[in-house]
DRENDO-1510 file (C-alpha; in Angstrom, 1 decimal, always signed):
<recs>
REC; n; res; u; v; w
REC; 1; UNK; +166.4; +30.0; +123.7 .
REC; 2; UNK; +166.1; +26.3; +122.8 .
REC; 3; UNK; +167.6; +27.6; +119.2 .
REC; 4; UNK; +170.5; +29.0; +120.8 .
REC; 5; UNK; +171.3; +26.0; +123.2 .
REC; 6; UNK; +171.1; +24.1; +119.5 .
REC; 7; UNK; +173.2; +26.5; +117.6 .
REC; 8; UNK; +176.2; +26.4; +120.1 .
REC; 9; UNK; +176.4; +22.8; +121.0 .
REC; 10; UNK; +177.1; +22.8; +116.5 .
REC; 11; UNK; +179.3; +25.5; +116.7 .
REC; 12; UNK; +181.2; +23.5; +119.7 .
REC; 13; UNK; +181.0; +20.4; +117.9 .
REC; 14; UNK; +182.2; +21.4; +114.7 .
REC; 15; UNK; +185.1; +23.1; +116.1 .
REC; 16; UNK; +185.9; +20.1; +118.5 .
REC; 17; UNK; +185.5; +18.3; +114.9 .
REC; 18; UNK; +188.4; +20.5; +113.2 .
REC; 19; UNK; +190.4; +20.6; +115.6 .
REC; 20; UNK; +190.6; +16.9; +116.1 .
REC; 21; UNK; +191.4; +16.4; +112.3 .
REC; 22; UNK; +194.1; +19.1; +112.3 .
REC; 23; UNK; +195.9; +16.9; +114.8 .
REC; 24; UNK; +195.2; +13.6; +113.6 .
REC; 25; UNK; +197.0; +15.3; +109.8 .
REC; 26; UNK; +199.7; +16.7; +112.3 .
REC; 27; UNK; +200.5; +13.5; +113.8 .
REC; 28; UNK; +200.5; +11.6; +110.9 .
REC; 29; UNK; +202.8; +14.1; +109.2 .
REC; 30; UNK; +205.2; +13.4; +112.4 .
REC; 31; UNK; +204.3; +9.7; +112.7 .
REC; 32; UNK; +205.1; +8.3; +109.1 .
REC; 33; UNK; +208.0; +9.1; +107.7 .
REC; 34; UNK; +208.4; +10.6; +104.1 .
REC; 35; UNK; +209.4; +8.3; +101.3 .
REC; 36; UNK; +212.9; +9.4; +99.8 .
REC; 37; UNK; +213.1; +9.1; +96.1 .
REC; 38; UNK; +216.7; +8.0; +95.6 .
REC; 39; UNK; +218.8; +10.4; +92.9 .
REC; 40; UNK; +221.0; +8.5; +91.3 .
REC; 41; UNK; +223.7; +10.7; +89.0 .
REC; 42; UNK; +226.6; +9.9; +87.2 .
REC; 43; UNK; +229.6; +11.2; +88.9 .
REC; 44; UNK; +233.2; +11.9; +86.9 .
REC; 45; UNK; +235.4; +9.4; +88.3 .
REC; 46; UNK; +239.2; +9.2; +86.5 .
REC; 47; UNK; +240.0; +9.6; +82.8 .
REC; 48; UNK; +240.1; +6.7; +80.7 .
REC; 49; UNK; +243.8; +7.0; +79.7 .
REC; 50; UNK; +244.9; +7.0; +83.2 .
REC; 51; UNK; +243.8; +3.4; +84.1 .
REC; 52; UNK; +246.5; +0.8; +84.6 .
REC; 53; UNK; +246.8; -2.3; +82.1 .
REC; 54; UNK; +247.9; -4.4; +85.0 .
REC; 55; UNK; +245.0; -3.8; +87.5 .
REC; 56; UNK; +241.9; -1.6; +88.8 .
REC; 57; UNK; +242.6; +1.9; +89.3 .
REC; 58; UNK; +241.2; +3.4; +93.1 .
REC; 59; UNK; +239.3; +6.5; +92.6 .
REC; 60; UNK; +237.5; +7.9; +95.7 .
REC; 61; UNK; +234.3; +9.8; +94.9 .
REC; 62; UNK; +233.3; +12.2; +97.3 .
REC; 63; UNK; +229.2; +13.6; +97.5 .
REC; 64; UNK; +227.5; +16.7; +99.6 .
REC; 65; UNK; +224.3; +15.6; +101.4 .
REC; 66; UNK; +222.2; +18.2; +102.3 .
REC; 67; UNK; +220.0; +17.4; +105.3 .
REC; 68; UNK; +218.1; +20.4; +106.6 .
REC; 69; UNK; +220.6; +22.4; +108.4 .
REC; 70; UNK; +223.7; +19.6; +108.4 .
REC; 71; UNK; +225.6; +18.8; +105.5 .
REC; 72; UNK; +227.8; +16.1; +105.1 .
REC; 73; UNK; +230.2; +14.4; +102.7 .
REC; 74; UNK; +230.0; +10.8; +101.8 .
REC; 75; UNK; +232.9; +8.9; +100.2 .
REC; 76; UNK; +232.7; +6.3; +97.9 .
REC; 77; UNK; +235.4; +4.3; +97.0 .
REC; 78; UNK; +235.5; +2.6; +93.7 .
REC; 79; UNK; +237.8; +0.1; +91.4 .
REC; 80; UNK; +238.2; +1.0; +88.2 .
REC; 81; UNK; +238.7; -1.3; +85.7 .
REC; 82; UNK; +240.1; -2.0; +81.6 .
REC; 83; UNK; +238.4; -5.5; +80.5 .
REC; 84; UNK; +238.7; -7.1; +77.1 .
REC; 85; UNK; +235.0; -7.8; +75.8 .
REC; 86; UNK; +234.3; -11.7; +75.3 .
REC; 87; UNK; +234.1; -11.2; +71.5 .
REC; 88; UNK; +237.6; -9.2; +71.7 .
REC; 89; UNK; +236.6; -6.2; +69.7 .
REC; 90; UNK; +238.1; -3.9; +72.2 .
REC; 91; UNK; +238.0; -2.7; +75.3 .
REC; 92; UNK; +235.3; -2.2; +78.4 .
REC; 93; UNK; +235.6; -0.8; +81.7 .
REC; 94; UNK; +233.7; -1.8; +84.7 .
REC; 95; UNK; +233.2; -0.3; +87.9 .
REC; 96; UNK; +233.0; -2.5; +91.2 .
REC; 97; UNK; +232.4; -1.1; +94.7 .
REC; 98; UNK; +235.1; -1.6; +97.4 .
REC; 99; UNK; +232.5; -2.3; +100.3 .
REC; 100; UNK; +233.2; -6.2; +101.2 .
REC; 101; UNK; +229.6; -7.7; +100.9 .
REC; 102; UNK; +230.2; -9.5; +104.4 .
REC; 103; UNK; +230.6; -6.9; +106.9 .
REC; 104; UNK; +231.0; -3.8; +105.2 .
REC; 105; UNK; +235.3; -3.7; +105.4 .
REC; 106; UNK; +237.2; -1.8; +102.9 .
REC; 107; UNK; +238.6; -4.5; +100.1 .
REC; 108; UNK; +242.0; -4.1; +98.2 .
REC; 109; UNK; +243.4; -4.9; +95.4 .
REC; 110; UNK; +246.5; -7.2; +95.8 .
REC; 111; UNK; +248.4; -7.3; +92.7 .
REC; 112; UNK; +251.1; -10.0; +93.3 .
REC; 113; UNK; +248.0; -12.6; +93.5 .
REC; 114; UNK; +245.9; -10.4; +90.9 .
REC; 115; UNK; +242.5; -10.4; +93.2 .
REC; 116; UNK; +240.6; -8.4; +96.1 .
REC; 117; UNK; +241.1; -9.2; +99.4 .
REC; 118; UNK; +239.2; -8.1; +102.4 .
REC; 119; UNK; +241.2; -7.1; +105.6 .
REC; 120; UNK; +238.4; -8.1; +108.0 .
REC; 121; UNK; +237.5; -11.8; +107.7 .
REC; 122; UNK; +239.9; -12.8; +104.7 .
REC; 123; UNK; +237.2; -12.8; +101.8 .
REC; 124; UNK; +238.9; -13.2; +98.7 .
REC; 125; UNK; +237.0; -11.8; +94.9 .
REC; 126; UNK; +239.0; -12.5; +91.9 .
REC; 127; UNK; +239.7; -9.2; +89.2 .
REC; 128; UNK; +235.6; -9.6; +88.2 .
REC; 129; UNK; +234.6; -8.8; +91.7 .
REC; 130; UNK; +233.5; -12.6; +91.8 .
REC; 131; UNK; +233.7; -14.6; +95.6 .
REC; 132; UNK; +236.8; -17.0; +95.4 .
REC; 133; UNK; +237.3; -17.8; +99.3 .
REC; 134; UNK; +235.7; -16.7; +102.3 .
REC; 135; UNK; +232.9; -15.3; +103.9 .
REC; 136; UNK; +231.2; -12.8; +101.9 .
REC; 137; UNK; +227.9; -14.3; +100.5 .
REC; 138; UNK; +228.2; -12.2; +96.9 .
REC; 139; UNK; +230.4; -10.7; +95.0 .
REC; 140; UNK; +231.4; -6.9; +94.8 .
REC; 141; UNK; +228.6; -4.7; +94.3 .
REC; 142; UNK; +229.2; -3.8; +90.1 .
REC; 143; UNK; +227.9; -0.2; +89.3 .
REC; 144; UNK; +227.1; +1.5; +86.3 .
REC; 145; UNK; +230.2; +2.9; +84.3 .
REC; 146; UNK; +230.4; +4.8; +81.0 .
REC; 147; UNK; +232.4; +6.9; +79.1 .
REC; 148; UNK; +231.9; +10.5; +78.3 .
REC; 149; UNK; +232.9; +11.7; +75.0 .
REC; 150; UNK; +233.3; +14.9; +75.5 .
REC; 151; UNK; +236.0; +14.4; +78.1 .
REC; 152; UNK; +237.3; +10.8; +78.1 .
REC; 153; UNK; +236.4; +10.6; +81.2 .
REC; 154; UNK; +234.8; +7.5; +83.1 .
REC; 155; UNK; +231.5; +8.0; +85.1 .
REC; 156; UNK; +229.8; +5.9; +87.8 .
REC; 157; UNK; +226.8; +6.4; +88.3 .
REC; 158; UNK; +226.3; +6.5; +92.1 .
</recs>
């Protein structure tokens, strides 16, 4: 009898035992949020040919985000640029990012004083993306541009 008494208060411990780790794995899996490995890709922004000598070129590049059952589409809006290289052995391009680094506000490119301006708090970047006046604390976010051969077209990679 005394065998019994022994052999259920094991079976009732062990599955008081399981069942308390099968919650402690399920609230964890709740509790502590999954890391998210960022993708970054290069994304087909304008063709080479059609970019302005006289200034950056706006090119809006749009992205699907799948999040379980929502998806959305994020836009992000980018200069485009021809720069001569400091040894002058042709061109390169550069891509800067038209989020103002102070609070977030859409910049613009105003040609008559050839720089960026920010309509927000008046932050000024000159054609580099570099702070001239104002209130941002950096300059423009630069992002990783390149040309495809295949296509002539530019790519940021985003």
């Amino acid at each position: 009898m005394e065998q019994r008494r022994f052999f259920l208060v094991r079976m009732v411990t062990a599955a008081a035992a399981l069942i308390g780790a099968s919650l402690g794995v399920l609230v964890a899996a709740v509790a502590i949020p999954r890391r998210r490995t960022v993708v970054r890709r290069w994304r087909a922004a304008a063709s080479m040919f059609d970019l302005p000598p006289s200034g950056p070129l706006v090119a809006t590049l749009t992205e699907r985000q799948a999040d379980g059952w929502n998806e959305t589409r994020k836009q992000t809006v980018v200069f485009l640029d021809k720069l001569e290289t400091p040894d002058g052995g042709g061109d390169g391009y550069q891509a800067l990012s038209a989020t103002c680094t102070h609070l977030g506000c859409r910049v613009a490119w105003n040609a008559d004083e050839l720089h960026y301006k920010c309509p927000c708090h008046g932050g000024v970047f000159d054609r580099q993306g570099h702070v001239v006046s104002g209130p941002p604390p950096r300059g423009l976010e630069r992002l990783s541009v390149r040309v495809n051969p295949e296509t002539a077209e530019l790519e940021v990679e985003l």
